[in-house]
N, C-alpha and C positions, 0 to 999 in steps of 0.2 A: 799504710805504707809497709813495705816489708825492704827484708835484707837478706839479698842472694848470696849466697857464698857457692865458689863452684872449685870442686879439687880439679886440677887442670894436670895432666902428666905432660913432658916434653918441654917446657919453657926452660929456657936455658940460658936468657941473659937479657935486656931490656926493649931490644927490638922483639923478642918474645912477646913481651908484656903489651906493648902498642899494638902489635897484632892479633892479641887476645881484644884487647879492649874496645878495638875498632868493631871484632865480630861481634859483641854483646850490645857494641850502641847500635849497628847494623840488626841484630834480629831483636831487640829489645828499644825502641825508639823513646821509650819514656824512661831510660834507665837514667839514673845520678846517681855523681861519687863511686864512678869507675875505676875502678884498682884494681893493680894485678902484681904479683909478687912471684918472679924464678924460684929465690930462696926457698920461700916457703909451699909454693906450687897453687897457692890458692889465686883466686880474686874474687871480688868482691863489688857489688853494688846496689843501688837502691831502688826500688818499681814500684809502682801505685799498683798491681798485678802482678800473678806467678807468672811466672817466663814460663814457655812450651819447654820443657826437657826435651825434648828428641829433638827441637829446632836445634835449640843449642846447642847439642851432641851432634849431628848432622853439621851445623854450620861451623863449629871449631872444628872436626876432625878432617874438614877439607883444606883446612889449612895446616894439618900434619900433626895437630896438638890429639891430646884424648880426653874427655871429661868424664873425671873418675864418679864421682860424684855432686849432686846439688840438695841444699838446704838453705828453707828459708824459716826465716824469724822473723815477728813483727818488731818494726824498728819504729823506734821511738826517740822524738830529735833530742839532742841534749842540752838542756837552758843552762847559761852558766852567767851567773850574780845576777839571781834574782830573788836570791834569797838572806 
């Protein structure tokens, strides 16, 4: 599993954010734990697979946003009291 992060420019308030999120589940159909933040300009989510970078850039920029950047990490779930 990995963990997408993607610098997003133009989000500017929470209908921003649904409309990011919707094109990441749209070109990424196995994504979870979709988030997206104006504040901070990122979002973020989870793939069994790296996302196509130009999809994604292509498919956000037609909706008026820019992706500045993507970076992925292996994600790793967090057990908590089991220890």
């Amino acid at each position: 599993m990995l963990k997408v992060t993607l610098k997003i420019e133009g989000m500017m308030c929470g209908m921003c954010e649904a409309h990011i999120n919707d094109v990441i589940r749209k070109v990424v159909p196995n994504a979870k734990k979709v988030k997206s933040s104006y504040a901070k300009g990122v979002s973020t989510f989870i793939s069994e697979t790296e996302p196509d970078k130009d999809e994604l850039t292509d498919a956000i920029s037609e909706t008026g946003y820019t992706l500045q950047a993507m970076d992925t990490e292996e994600y790793t779930k967090k057990l908590f009291g089991l220890f």
